[in-house]
mmCIF file of the N, C-alpha and C atoms, coordinates in Angstrom:
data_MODEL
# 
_entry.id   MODEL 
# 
loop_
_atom_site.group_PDB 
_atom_site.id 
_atom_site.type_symbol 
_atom_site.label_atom_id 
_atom_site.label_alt_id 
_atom_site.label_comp_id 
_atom_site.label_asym_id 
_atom_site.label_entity_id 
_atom_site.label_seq_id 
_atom_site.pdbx_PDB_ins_code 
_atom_site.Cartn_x 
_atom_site.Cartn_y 
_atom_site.Cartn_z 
_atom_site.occupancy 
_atom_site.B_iso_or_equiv 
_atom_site.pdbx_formal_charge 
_atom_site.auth_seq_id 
_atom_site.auth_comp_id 
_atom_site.auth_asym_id 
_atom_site.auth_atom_id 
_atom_site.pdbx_PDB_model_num 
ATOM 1   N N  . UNK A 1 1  ? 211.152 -35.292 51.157 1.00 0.00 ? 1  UNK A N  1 
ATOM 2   C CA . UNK A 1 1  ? 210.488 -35.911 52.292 1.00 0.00 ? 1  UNK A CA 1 
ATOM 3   C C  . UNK A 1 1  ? 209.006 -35.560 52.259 1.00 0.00 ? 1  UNK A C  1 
ATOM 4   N N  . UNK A 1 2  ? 207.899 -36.206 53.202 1.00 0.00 ? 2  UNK A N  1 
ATOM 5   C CA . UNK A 1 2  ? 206.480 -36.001 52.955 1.00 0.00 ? 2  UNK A CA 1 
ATOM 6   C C  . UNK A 1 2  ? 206.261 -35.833 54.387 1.00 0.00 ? 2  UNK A C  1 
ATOM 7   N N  . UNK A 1 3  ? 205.021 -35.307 54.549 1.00 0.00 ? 3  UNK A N  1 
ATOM 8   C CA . UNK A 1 3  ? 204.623 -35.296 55.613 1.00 0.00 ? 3  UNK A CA 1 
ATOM 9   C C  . UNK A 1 3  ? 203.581 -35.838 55.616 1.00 0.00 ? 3  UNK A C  1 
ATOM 10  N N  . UNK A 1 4  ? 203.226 -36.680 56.838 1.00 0.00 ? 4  UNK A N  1 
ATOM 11  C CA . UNK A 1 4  ? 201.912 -37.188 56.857 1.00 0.00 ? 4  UNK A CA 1 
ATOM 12  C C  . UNK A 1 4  ? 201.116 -36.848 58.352 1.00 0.00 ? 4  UNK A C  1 
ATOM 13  N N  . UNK A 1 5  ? 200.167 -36.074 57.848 1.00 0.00 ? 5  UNK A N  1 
ATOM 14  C CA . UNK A 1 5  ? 199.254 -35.972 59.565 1.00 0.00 ? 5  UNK A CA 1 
ATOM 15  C C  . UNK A 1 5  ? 198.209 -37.016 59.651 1.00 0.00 ? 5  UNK A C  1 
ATOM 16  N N  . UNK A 1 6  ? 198.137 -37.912 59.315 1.00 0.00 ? 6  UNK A N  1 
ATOM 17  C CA . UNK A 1 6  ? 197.285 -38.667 59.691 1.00 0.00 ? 6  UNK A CA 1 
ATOM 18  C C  . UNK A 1 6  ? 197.015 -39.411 61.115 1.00 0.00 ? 6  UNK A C  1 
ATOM 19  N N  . UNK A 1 7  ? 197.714 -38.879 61.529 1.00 0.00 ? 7  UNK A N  1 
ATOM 20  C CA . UNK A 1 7  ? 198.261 -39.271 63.262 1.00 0.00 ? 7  UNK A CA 1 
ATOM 21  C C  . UNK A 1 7  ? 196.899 -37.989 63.850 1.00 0.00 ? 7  UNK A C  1 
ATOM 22  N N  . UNK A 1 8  ? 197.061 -36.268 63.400 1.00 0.00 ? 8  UNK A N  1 
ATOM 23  C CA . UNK A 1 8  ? 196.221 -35.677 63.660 1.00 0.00 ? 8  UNK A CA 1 
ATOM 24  C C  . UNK A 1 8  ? 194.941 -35.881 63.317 1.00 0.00 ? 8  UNK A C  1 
ATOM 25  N N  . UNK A 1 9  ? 194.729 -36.060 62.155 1.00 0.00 ? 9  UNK A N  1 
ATOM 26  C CA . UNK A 1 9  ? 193.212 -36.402 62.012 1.00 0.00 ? 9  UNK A CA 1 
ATOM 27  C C  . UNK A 1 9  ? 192.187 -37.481 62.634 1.00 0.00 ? 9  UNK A C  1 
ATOM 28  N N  . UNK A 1 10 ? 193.143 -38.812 63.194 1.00 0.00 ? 10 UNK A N  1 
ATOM 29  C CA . UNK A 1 10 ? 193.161 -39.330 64.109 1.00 0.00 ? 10 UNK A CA 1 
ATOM 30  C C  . UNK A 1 10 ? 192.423 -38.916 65.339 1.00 0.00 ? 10 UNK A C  1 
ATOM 31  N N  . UNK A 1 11 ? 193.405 -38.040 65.706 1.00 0.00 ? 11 UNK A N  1 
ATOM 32  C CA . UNK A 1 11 ? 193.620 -37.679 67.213 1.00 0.00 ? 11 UNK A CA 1 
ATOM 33  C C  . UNK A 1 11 ? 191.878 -36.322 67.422 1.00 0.00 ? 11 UNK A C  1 
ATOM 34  N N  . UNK A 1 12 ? 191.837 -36.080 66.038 1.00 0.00 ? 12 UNK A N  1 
ATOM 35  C CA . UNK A 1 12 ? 190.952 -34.848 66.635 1.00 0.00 ? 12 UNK A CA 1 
ATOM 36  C C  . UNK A 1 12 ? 188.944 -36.090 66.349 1.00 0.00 ? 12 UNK A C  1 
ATOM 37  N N  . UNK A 1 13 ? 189.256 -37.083 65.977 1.00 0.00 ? 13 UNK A N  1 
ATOM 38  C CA . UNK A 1 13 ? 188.107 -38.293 66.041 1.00 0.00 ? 13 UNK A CA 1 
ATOM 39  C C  . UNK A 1 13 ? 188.051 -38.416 67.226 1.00 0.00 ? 13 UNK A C  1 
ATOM 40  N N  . UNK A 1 14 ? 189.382 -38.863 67.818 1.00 0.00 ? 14 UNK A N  1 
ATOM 41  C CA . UNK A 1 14 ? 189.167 -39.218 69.503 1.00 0.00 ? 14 UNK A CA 1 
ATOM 42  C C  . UNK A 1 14 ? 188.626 -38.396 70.266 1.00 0.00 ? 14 UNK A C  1 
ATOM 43  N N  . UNK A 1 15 ? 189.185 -36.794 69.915 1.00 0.00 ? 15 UNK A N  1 
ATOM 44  C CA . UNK A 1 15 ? 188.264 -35.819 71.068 1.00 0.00 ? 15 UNK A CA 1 
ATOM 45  C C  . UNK A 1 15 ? 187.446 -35.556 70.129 1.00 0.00 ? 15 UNK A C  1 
ATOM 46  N N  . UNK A 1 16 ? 186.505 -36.187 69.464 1.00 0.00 ? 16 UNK A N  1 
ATOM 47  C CA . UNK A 1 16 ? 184.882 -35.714 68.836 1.00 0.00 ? 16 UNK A CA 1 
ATOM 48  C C  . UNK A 1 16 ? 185.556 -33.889 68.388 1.00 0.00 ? 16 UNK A C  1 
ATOM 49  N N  . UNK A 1 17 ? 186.557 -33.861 67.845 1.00 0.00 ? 17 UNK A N  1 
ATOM 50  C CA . UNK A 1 17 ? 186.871 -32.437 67.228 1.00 0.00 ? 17 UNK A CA 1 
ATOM 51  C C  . UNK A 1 17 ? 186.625 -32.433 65.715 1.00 0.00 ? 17 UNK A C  1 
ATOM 52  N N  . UNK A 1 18 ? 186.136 -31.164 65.111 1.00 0.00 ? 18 UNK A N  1 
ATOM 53  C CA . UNK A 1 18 ? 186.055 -31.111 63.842 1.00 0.00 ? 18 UNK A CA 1 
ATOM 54  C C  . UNK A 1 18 ? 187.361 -30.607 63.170 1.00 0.00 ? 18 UNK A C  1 
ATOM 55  N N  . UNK A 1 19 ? 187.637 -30.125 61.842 1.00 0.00 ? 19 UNK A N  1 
ATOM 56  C CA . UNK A 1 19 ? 188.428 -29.383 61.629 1.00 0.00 ? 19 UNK A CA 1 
ATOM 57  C C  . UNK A 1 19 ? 188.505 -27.681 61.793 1.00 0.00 ? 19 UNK A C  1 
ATOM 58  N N  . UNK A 1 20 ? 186.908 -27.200 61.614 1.00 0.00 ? 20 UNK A N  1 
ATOM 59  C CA . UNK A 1 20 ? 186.760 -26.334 61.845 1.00 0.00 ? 20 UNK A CA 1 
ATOM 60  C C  . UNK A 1 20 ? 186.987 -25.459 63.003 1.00 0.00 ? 20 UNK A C  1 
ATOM 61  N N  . UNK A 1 21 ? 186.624 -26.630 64.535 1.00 0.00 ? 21 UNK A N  1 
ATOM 62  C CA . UNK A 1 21 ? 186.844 -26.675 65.397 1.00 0.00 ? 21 UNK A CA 1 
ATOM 63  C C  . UNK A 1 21 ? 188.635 -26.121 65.778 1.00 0.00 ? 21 UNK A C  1 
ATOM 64  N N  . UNK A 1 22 ? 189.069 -26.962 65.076 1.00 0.00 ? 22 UNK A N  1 
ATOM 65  C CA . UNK A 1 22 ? 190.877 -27.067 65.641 1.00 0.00 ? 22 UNK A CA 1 
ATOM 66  C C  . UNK A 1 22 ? 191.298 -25.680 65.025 1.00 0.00 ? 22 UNK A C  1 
ATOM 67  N N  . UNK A 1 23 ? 190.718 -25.347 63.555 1.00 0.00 ? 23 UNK A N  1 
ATOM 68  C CA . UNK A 1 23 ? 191.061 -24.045 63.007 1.00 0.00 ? 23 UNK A CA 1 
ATOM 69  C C  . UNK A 1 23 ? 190.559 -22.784 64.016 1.00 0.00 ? 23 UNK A C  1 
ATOM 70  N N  . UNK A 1 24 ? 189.721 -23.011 65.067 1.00 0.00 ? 24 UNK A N  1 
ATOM 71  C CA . UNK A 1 24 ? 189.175 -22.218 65.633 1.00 0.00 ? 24 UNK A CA 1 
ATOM 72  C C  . UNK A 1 24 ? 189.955 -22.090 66.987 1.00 0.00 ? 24 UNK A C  1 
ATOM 73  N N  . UNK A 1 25 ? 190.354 -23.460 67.312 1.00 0.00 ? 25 UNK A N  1 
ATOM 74  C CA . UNK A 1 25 ? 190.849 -23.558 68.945 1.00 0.00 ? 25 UNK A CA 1 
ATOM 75  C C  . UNK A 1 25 ? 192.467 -23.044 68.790 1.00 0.00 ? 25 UNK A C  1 
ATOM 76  N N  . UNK A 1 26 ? 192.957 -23.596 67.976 1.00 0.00 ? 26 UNK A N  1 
ATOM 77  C CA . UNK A 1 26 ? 194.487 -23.210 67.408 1.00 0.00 ? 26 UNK A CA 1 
ATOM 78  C C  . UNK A 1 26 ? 194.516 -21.899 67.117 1.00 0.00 ? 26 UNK A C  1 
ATOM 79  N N  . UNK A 1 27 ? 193.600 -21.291 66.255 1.00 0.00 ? 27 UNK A N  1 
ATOM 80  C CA . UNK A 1 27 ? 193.856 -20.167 65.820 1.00 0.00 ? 27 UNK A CA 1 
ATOM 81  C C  . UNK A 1 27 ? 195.059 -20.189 64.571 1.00 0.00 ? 27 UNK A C  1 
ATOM 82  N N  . UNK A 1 28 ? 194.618 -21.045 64.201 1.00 0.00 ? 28 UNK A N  1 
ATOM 83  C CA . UNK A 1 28 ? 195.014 -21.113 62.692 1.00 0.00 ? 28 UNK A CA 1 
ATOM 84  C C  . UNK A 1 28 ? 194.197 -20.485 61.059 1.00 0.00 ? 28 UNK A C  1 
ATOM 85  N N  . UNK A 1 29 ? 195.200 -20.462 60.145 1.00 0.00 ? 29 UNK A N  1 
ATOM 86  C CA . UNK A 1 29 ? 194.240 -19.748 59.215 1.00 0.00 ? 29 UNK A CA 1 
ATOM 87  C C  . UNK A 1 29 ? 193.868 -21.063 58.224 1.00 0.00 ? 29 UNK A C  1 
ATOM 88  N N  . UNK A 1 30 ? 192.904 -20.734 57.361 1.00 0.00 ? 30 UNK A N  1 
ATOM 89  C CA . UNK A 1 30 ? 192.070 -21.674 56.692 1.00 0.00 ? 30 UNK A CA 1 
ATOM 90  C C  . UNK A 1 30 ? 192.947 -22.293 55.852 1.00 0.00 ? 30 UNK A C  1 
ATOM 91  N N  . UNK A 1 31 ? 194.059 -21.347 55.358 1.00 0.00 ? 31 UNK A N  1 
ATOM 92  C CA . UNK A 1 31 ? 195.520 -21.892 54.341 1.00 0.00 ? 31 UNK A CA 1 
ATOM 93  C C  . UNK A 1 31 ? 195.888 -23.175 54.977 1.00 0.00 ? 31 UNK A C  1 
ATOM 94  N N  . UNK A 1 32 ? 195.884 -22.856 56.306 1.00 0.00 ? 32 UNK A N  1 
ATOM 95  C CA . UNK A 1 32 ? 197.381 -23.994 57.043 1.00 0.00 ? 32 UNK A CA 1 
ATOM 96  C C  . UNK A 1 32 ? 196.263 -25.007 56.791 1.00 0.00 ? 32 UNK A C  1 
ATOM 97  N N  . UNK A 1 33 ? 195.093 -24.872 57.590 1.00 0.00 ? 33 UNK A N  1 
ATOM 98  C CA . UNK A 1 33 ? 194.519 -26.446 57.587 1.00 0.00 ? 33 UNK A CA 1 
ATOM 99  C C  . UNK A 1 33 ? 194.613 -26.835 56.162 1.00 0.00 ? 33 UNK A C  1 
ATOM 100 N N  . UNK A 1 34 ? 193.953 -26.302 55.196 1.00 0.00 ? 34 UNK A N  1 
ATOM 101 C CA . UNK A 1 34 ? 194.053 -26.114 53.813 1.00 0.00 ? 34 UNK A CA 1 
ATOM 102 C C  . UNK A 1 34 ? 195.187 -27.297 53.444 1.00 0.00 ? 34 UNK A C  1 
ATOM 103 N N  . UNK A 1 35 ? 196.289 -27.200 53.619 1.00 0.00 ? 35 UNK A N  1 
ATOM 104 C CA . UNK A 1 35 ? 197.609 -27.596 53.332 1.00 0.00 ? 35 UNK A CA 1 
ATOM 105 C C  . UNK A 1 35 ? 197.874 -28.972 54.320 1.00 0.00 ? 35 UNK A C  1 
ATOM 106 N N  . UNK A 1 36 ? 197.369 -28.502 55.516 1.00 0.00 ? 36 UNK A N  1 
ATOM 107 C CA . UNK A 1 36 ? 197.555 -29.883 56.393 1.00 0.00 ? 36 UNK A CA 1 
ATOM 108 C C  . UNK A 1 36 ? 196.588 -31.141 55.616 1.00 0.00 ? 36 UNK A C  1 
ATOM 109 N N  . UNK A 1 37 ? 195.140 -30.598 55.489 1.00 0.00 ? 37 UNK A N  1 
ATOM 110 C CA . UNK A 1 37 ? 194.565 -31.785 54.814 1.00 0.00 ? 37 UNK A CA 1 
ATOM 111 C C  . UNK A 1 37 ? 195.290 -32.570 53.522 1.00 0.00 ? 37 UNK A C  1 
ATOM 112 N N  . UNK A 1 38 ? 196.282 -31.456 52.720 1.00 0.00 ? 38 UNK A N  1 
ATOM 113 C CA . UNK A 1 38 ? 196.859 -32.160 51.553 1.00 0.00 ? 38 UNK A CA 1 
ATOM 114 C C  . UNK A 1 38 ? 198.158 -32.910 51.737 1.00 0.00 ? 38 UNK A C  1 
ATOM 115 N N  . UNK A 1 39 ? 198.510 -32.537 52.711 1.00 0.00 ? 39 UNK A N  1 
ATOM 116 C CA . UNK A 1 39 ? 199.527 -33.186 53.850 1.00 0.00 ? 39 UNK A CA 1 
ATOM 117 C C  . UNK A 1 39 ? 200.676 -32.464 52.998 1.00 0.00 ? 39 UNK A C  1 
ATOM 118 N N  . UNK A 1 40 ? 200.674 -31.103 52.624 1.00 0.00 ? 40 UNK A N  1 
ATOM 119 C CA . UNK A 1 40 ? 202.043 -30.109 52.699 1.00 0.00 ? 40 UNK A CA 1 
ATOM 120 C C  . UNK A 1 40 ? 202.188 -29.488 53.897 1.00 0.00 ? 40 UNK A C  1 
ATOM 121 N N  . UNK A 1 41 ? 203.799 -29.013 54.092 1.00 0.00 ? 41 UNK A N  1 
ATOM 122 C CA . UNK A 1 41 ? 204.386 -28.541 55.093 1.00 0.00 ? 41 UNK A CA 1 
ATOM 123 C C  . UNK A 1 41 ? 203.846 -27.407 55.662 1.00 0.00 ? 41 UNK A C  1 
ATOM 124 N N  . UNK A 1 42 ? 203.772 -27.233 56.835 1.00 0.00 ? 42 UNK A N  1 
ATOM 125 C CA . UNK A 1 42 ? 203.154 -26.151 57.467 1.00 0.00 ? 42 UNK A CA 1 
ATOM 126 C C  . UNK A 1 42 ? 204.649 -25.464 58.290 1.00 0.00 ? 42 UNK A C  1 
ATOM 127 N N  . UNK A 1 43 ? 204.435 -24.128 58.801 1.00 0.00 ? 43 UNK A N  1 
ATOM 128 C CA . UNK A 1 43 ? 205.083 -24.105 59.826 1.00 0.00 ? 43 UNK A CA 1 
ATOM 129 C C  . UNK A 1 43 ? 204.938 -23.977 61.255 1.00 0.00 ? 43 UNK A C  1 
ATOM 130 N N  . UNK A 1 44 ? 206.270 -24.353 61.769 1.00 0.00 ? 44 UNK A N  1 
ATOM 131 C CA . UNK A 1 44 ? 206.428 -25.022 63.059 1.00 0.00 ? 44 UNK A CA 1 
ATOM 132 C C  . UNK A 1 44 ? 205.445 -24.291 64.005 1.00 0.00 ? 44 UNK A C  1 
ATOM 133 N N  . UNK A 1 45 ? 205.189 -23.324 63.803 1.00 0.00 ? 45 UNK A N  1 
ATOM 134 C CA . UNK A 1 45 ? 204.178 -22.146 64.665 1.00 0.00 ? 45 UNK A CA 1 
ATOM 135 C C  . UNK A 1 45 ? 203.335 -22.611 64.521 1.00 0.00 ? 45 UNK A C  1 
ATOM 136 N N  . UNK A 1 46 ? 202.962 -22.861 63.332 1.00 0.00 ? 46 UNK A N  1 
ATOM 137 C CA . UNK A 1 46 ? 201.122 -23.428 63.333 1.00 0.00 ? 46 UNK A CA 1 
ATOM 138 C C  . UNK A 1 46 ? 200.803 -25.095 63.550 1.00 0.00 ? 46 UNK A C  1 
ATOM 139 N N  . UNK A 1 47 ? 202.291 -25.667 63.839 1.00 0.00 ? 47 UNK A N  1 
ATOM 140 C CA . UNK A 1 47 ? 202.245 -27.022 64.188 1.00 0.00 ? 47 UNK A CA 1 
ATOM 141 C C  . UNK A 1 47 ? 201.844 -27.042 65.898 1.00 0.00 ? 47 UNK A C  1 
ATOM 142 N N  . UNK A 1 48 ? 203.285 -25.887 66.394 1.00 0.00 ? 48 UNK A N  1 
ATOM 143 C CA . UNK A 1 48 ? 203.218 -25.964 68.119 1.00 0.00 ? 48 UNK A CA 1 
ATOM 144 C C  . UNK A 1 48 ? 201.601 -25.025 68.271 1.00 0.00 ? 48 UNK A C  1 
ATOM 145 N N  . UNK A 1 49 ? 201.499 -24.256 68.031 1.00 0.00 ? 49 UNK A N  1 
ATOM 146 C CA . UNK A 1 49 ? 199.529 -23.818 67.980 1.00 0.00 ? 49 UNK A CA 1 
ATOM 147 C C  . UNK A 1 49 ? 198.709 -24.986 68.228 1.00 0.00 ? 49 UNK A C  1 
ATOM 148 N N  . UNK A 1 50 ? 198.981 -25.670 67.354 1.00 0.00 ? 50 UNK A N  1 
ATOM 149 C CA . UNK A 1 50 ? 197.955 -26.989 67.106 1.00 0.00 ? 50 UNK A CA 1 
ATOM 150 C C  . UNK A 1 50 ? 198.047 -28.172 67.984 1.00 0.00 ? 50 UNK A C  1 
ATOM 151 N N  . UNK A 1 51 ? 199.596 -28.333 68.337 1.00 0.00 ? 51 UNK A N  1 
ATOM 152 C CA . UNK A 1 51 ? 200.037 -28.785 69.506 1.00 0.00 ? 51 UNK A CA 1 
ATOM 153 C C  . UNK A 1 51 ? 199.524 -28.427 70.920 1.00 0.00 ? 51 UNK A C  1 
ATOM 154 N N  . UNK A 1 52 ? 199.337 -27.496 71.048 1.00 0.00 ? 52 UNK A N  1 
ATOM 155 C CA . UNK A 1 52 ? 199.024 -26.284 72.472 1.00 0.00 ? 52 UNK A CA 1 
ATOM 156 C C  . UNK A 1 52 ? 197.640 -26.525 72.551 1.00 0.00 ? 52 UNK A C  1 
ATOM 157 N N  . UNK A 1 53 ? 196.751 -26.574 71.348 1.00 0.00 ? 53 UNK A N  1 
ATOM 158 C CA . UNK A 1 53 ? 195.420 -26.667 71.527 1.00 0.00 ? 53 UNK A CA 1 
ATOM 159 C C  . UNK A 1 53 ? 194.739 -27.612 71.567 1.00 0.00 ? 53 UNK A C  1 
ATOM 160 N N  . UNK A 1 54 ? 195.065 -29.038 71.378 1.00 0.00 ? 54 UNK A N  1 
ATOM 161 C CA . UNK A 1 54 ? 195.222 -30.292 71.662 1.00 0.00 ? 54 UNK A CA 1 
ATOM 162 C C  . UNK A 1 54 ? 196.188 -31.006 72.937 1.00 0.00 ? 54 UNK A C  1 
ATOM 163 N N  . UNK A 1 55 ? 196.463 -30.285 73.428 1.00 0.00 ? 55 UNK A N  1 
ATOM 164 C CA . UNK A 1 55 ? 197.647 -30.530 75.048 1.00 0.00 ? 55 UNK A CA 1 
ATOM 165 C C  . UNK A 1 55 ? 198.373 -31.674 74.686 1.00 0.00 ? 55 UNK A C  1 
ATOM 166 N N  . UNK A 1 56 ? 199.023 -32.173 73.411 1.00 0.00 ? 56 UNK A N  1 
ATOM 167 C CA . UNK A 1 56 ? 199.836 -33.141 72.698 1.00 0.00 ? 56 UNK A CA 1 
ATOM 168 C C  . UNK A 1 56 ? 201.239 -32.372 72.697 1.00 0.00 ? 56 UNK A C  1 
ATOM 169 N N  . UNK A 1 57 ? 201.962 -33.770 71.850 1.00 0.00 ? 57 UNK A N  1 
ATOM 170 C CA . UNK A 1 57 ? 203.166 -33.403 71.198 1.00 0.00 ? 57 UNK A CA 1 
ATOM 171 C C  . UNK A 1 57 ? 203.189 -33.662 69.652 1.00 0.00 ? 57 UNK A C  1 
ATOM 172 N N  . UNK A 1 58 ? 204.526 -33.309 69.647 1.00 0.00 ? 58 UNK A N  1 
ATOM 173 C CA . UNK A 1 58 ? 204.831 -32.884 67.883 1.00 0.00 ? 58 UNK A CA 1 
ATOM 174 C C  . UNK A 1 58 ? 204.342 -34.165 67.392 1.00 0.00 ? 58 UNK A C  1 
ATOM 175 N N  . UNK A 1 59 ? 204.910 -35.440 67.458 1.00 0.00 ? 59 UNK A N  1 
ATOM 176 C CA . UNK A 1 59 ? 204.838 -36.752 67.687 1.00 0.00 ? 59 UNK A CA 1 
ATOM 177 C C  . UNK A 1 59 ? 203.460 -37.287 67.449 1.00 0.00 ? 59 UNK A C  1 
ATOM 178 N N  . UNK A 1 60 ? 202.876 -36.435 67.944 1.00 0.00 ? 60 UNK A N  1 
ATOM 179 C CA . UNK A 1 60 ? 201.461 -36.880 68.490 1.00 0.00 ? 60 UNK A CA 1 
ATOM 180 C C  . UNK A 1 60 ? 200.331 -36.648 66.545 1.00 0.00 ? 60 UNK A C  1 
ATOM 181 N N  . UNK A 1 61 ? 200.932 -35.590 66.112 1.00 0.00 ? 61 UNK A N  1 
ATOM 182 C CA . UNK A 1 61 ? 200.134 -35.297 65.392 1.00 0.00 ? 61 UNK A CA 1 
ATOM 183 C C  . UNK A 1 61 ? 200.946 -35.241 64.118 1.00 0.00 ? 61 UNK A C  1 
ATOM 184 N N  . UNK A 1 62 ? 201.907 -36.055 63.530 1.00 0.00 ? 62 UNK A N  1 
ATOM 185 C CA . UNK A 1 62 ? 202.740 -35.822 62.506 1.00 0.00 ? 62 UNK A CA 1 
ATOM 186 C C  . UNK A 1 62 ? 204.047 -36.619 62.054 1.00 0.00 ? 62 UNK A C  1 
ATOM 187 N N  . UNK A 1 63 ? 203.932 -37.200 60.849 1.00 0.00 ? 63 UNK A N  1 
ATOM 188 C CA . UNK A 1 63 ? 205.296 -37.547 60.992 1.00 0.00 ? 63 UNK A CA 1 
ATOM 189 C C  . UNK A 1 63 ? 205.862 -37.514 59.684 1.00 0.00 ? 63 UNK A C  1 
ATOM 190 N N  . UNK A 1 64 ? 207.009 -37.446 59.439 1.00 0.00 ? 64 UNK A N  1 
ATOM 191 C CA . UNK A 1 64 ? 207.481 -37.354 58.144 1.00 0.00 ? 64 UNK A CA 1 
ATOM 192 C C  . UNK A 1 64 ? 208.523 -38.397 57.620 1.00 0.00 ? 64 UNK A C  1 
ATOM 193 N N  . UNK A 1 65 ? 208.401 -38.654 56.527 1.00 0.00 ? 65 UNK A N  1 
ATOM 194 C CA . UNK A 1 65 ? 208.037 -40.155 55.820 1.00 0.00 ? 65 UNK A CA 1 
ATOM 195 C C  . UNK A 1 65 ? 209.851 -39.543 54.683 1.00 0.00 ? 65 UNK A C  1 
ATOM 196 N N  . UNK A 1 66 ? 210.017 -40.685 54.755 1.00 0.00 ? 66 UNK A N  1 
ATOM 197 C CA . UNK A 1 66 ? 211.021 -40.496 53.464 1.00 0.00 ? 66 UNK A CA 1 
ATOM 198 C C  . UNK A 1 66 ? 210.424 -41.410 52.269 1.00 0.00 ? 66 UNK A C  1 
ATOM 199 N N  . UNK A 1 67 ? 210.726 -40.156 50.998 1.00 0.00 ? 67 UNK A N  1 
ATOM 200 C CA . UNK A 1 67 ? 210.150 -40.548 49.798 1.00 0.00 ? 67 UNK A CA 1 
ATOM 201 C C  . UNK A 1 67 ? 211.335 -41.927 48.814 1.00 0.00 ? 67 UNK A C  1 
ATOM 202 N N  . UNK A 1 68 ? 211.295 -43.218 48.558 1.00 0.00 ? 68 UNK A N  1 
ATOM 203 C CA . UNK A 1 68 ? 212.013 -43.302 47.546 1.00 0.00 ? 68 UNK A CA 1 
ATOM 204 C C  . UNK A 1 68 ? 211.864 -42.985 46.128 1.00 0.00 ? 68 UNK A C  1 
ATOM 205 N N  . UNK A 1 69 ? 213.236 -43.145 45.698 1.00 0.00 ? 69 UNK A N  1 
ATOM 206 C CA . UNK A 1 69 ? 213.563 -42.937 44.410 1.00 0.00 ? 69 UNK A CA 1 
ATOM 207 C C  . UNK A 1 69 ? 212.784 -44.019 43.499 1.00 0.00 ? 69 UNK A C  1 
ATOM 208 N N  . UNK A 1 70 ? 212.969 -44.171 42.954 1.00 0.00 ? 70 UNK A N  1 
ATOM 209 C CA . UNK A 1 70 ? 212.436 -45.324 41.776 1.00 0.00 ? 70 UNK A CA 1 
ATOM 210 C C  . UNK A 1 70 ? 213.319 -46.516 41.571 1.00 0.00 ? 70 UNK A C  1 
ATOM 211 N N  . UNK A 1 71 ? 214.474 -45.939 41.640 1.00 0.00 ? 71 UNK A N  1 
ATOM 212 C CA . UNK A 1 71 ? 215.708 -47.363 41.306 1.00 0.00 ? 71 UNK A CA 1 
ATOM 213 C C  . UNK A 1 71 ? 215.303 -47.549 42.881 1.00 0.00 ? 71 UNK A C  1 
ATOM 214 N N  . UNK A 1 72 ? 214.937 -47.309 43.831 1.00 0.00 ? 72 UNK A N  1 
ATOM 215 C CA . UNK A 1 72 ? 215.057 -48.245 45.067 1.00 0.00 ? 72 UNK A CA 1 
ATOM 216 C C  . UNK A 1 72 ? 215.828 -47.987 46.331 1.00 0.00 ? 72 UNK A C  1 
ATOM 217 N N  . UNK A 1 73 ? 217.063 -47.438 45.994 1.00 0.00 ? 73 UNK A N  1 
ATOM 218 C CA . UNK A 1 73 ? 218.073 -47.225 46.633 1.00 0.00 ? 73 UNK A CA 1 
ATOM 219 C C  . UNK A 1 73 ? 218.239 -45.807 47.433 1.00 0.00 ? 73 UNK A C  1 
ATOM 220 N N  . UNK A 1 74 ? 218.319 -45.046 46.832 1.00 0.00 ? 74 UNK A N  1 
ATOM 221 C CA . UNK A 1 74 ? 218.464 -43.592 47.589 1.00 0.00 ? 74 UNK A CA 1 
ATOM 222 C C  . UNK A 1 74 ? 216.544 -42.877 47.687 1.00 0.00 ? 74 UNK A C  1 
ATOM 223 N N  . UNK A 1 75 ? 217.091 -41.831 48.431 1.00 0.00 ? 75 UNK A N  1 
ATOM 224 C CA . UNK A 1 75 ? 216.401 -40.459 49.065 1.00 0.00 ? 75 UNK A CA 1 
ATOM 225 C C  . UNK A 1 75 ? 216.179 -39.909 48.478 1.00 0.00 ? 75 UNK A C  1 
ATOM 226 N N  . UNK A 1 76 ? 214.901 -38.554 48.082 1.00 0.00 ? 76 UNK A N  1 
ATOM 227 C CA . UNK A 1 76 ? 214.957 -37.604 47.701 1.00 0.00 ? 76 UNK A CA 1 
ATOM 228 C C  . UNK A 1 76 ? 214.875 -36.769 48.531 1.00 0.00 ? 76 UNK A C  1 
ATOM 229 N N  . UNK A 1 77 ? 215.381 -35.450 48.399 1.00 0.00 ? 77 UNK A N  1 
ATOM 230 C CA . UNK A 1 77 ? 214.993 -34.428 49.547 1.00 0.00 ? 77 UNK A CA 1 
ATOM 231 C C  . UNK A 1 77 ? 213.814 -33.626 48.893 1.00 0.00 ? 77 UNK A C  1 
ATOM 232 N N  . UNK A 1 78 ? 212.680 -34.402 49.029 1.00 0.00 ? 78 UNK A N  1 
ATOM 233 C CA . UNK A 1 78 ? 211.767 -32.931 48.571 1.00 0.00 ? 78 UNK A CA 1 
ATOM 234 C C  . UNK A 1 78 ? 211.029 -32.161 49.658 1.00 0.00 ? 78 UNK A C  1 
# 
């Protein structure tokens, strides 16, 4: 499966927020954003953080995408 925040990066345009900013208001470390920009998995702590510091939901800033296979048909779980 993938994750995509593009819903957050979004959302922090609307409130004129930087990234630096959200790493600062969240209290997140430079890794997580690090990883959010490449759109790998973070955890749920540094999601609800980011959540809390933006007065959103999970929803709001994230969603995760199912990858197909190549023949078309099935899932991967990555």
């Amino acid at each position: 499966m993938l994750v995509n925040y593009d819903k957050l990066w979004k959302l922090l345009i609307d409130k004129k927020m930087n990234r630096t900013e959200l790493k600062e208001a969240a209290r997140i470390s430079f890794n997580v954003l690090a990883k959010l920009g490449k759109g790998e998995t973070v955890s749920m702590e540094s999601i609800l953080k980011i959540c809390k510091a933006l007065d959103c939901d999970i929803s709001d800033v994230m969603e995760v995408e199912k990858e197909e296979r190549k023949n078309g048909n099935s899932y991967s779980n990555k």
